[in-house]
ZAMARGU-4260 file (C-alpha; in steps of 0.2 Angstrom, whole numbers, plus 5000, padded with zeros to 4 digits):
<rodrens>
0) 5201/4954/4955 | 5183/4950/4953 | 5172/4952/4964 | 5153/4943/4965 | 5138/4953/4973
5) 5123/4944/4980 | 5107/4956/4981 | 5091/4948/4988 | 5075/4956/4984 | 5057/4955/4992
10) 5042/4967/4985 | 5025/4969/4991 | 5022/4957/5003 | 5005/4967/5007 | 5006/4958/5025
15) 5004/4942/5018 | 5014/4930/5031 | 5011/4910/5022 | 5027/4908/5018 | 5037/4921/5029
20) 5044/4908/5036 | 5053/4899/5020 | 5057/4917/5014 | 5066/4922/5031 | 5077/4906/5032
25) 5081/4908/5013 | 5088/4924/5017 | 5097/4922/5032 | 5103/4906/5026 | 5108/4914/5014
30) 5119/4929/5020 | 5126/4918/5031 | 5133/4906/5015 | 5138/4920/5006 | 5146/4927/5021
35) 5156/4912/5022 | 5162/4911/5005 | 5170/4930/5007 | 5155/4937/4994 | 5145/4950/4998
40) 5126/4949/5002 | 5112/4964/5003 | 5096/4959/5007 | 5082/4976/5001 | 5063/4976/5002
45) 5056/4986/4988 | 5041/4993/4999 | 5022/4988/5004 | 5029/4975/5015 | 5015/4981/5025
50) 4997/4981/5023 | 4984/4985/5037 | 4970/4972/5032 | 4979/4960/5040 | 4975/4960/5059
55) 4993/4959/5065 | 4998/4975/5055 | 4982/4984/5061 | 4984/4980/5078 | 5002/4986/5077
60) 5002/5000/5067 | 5014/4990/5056 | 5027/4988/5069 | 5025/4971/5069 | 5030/4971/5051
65) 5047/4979/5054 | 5051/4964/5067 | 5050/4953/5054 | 5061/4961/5041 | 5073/4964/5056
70) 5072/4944/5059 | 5074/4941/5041 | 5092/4952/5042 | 5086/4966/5028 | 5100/4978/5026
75) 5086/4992/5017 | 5071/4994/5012 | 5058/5009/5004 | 5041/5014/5008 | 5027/5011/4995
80) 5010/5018/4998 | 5003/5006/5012 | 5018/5014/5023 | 5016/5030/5017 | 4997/5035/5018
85) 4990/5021/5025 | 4998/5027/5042 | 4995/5043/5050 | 5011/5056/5048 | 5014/5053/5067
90) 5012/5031/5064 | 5022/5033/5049 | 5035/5042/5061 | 5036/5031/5073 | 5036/5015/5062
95) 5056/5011/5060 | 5060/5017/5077 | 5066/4998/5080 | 5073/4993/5065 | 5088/4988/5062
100) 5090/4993/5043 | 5092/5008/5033 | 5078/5016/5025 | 5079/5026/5010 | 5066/5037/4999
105) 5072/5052/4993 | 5058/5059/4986 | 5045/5060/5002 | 5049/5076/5014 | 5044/5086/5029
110) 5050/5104/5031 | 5061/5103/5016 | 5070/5087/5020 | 5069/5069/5021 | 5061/5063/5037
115) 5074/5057/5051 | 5071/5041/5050 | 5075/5040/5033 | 5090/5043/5019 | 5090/5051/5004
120) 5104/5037/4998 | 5115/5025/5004 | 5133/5020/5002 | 5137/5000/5004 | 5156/4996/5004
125) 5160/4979/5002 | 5173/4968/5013 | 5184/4971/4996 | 5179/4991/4995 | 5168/4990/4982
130) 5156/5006/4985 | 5138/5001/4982 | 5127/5017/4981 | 5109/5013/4983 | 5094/5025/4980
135) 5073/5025/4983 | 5060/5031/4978 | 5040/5031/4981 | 5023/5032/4970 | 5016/5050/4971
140) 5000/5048/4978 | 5001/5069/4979 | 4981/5068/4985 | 4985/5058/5000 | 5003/5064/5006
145) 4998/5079/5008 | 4984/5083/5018 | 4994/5069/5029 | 5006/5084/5031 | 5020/5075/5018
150) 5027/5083/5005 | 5027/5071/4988 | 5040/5078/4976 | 5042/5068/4956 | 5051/5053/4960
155) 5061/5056/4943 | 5067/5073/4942 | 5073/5068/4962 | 5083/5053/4958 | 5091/5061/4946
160) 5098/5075/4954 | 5102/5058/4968 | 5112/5050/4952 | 5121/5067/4948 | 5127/5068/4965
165) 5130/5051/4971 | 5137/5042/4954 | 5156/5050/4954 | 5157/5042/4973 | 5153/5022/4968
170) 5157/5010/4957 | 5139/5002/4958 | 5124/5010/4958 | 5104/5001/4965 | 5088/5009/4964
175) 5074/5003/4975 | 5058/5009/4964 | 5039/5009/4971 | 5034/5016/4955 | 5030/5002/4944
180) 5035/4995/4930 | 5033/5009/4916 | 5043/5022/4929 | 5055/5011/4929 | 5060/5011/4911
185) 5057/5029/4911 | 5070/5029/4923 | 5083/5019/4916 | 5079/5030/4900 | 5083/5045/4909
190) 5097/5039/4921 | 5107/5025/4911 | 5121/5026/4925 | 5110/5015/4937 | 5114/4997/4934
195) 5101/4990/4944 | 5083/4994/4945 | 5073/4984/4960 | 5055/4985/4954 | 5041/4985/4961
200) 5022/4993/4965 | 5013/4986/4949 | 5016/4968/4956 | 5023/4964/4939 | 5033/4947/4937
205) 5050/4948/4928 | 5058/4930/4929 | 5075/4934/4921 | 5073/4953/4925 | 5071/4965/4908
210) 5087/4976/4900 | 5082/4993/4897 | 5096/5002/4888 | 5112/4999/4902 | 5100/4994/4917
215) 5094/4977/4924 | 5076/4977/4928 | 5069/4966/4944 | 5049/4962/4946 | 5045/4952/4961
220) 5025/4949/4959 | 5017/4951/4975 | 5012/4944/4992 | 5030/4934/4993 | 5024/4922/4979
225) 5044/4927/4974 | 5060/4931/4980 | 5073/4939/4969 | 5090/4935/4968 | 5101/4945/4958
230) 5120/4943/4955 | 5133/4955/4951 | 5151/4952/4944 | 5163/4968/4947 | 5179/4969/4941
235) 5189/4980/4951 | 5206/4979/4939 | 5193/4986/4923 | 5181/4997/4937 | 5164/4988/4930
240) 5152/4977/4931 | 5156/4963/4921 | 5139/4954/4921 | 5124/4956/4931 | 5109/4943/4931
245) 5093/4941/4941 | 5082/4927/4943 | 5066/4925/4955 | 5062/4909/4967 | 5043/4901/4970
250) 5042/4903/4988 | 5030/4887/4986 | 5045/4876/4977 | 5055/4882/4994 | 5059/4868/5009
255) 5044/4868/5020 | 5049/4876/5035 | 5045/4867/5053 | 5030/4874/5060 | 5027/4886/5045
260) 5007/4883/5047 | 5007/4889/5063 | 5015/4906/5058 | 5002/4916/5051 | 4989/4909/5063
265) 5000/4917/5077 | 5000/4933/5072 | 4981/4933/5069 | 4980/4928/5087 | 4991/4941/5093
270) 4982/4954/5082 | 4965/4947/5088 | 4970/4951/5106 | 4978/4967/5104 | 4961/4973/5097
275) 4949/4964/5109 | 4945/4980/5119 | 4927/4987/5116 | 4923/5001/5104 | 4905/5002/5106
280) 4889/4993/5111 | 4877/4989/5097 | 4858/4989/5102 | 4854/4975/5087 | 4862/4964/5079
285) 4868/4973/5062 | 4869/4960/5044 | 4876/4964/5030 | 4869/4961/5014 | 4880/4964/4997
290) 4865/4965/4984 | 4852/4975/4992 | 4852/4988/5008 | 4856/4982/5026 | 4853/4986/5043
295) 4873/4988/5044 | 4873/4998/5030 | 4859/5012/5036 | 4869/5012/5052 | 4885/5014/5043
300) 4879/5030/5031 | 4872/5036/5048 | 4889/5039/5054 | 4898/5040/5038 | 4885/5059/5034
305) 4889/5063/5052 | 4906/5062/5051 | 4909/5070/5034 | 4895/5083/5037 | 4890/5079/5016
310) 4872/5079/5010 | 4873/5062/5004 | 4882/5047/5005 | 4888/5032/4991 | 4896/5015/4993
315) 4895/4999/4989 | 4888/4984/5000 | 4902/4975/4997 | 4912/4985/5008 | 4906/4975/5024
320) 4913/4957/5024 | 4905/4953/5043 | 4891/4954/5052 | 4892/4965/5068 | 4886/4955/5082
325) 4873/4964/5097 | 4880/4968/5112 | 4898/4972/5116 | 4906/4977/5098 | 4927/4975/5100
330) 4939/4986/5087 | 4945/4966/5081 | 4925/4964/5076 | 4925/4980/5067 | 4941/4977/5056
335) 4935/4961/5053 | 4920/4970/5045 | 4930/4982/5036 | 4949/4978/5036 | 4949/4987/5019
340) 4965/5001/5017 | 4952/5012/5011 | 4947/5031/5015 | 4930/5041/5013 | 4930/5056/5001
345) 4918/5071/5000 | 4915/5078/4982 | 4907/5093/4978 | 4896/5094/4962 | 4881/5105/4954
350) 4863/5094/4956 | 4865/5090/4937 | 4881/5083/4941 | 4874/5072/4956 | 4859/5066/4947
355) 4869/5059/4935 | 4880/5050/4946 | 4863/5043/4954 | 4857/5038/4939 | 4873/5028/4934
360) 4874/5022/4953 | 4854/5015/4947 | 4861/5008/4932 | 4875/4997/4941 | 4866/4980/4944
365) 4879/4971/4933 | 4892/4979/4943 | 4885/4969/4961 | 4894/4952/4955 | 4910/4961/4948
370) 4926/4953/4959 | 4935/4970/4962 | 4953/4968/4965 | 4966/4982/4971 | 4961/4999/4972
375) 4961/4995/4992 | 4946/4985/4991 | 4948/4970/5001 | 4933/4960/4999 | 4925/4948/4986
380) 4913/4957/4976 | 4907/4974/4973 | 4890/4972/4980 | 4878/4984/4974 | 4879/5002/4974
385) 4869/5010/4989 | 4864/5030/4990 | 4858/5037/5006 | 4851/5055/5005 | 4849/5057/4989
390) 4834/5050/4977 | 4824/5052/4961 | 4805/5057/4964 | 4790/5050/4953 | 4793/5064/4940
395) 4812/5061/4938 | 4817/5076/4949 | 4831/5076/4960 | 4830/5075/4979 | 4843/5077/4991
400) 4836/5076/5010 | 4818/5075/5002 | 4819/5092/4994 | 4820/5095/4975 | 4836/5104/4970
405) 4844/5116/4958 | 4855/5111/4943 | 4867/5125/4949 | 4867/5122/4968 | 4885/5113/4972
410) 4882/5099/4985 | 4894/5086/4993 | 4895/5067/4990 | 4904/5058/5004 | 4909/5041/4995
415) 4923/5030/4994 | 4939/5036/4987 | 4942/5020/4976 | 4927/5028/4965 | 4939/5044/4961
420) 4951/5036/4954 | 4940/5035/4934 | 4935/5017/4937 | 4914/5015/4940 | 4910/5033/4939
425) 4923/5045/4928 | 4918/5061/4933 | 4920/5059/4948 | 4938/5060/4944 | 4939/5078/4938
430) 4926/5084/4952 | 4935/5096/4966 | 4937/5084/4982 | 4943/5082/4999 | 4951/5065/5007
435) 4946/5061/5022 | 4961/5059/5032 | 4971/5046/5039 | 4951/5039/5045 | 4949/5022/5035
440) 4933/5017/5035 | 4932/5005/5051 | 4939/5022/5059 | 4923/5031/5056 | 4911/5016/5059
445) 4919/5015/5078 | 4917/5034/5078 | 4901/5030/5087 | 4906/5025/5102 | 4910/5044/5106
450) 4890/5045/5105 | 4886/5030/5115
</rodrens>
């Protein structure tokens, strides 16, 4: 008898809500139809549903998120990176305690195992006992997981001791991947008994999905711009799939939905009252300027050296995307300044080393008008790279705290971790550092109201 298999598909969403509303009555729709016409339906998210730029995330810690995915009748989903280290290790703990799906990721752990709110693998049987065995696993970002208190382990070599175990036990096997897309056929390289692979993570766009070897490959894009829809045949006389297709539908072609404008606005609103408590209270008014030094960015290094206890600070002025207002300063103003996803990072490195990096950060003025994208910047542009505590003298000499330093002497940077990563300044990349941990940014700016 044959046997047709609907599995819908959403990948990183990144908290962007304009057309939750068409996506969610697709899906129930949906499940309900299939439902109806005695075919089976699985509905999975491929992770970074979340993203904490977006008021209604921040102001609950992502809860809010899973309420929607619970609406939207998800039967699974995986953690990517803005679940896994963009909360705290107690947030992250406490994020699925109300939902009403499975969550699987095999290759994140805590004392040796997989968290309790989570599932190395799980195993679907269908109203005709097909057994669908479904698998996960999440980018290792091992620099942030770990002072977090996670262990990050290869997502490869753990799914494949998953396949070994799991494959004799089901006739269809699904892997959720937040890895991206080159993983992905890594994967399906190494483990050709998974037939499906849900892609996600590099935001990569597969129409009619990508055969690698035996396996289907899905790519979603990003911010629900897609849904996938992919379709299995199973033959239950011949044990195998007998065809397996996947498409992806425009969330823009979807029917408009009643009130669908109203949606995203709502949870702003709700987000802009959970955070209207006050933080601090600001003596002056504090502007932002993203080409030249500000009095929000002095008062922003201020905090930034005293919370990091570095020598000297660097970031870009594009960071700060509001001004902050005089008088009674709420924690909905501050993330309206800074609702980046981004973390402060101290680097140590010899006064040769740091005078380089000053004189590159000198040499940046083209860089002020660059439109940065991804690497947690959430802003417009760069803005111009701004250096507190550290200067060239009239002779070229190095100072740091206006005294002249030593080639050999190690001193810390405090700067932004998207500047580790090689893009902008490549060395630092290779220099010993330390994350600052789970503090984003707006964290350490409302730091000083502990001082007020």
């Amino acid at each position: 008898m044959l046997e047709t298999i609907h599995l819908y598909h959403t990948n990183d969403v990144h908290s962007h809500f304009g057309y939750w509303p068409r996506i969610q009555k697709l899906l129930t729709d949906r499940k309900k139809w299939h439902n109806e016409m005695e075919d089976s339906c699985y509905i999975f998210d491929i992770g970074d549903f979340i993203d904490r730029s977006h008021i209604y995330t921040e102001a609950t810690l992502g809860k809010g998120n899973i309420e929607l995915l619970n609406d939207g009748l998800y039967d699974a989903v995986t953690i990517g990176n803005n679940e896994g280290i963009t909360l705290s290790k107690a947030d992250l703990n406490k994020l699925y305690d109300d939902a009403k799906f499975d969550v699987i990721v095999g290759n994140l752990k805590t004392e040796n195992k997989v968290p309790k709110w989570a599932k190395p693998f799980k195993i679907f049987k269908t109203a005709q006992g097909t057994k669908i065995g479904v698998i996960a696993a999440t980018a290792e970002f091992r620099t942030y997981y770990e002072p977090l208190g996670w262990t990050i382990e290869d997502p490869l070599p753990v799914l494949q001791d998953i396949v070994n175990e799991i494959h004799p036990l089901v006739d269809i096997l699904l892997c959720m991947s937040h890895l991206g897309i080159q993983m992905d056929e890594q994967l399906a390289i190494q483990c050709p008994q998974i037939d499906v692979i849900f892609g996600s993570h590099t935001h990569h766009v597969l129409h009619e999905g990508k055969i690698v070897g035996n396996t289907l490959l899905t790519g979603g894009g990003k911010f629900g711009f897609f849904v996938g829809h992919t379709e299995i045949q199973f033959d239950d006389e011949l044990d195998k799939i007998v065809q397996k297709k996947t498409e992806l539908y425009r969330t823009s072609d979807l029917p408009p939905v009643k009130d669908e404008e109203q949606f995203d606005q709502s949870l702003i609103q709700k987000g802009k009252e959970l955070l209207n408590y006050p933080v601090f209270e600001a003596d002056h008014y504090l502007n932002k300027e993203w080409y030249h030094h500000s009095t929000l960015s002095r008062f922003f290094a201020k905090e930034l050296l005293q919370f990091s206890k570095a020598d000297c600070a660097m970031f870009n002025a594009g960071i700060f995307l509001r001004d902050i207002p005089k008088g009674t300063v709420t924690a909905f103003d501050i993330h309206q300044c800074l609702p980046h996803p981004i973390n402060a990072c101290v680097i140590e490195m010899t006064g040769e080393k740091l005078k380089e990096v000053l004189e590159l950060a000198q040499k940046s003025l083209d860089w002020s008008r660059t439109e940065l994208k991804g690497l947690g910047f959430r802003g417009v542009i760069l803005g111009k790279i701004l250096t507190y505590g550290f200067s060239l003298n009239s002779d070229g000499e190095l100072l740091v705290n206006g005294k002249k330093t030593s080639d050999t002497n190690v001193y810390k940077l405090v700067t932004l971790d998207m500047f580790t990563f090689g893009y902008f300044f490549p060395e630092l990349k290779k220099l010993p550092k330390t994350y600052l941990l789970p503090e984003f940014l707006r964290d350490i700016l409302m730091s000083y109201r502990n001082k007020s």
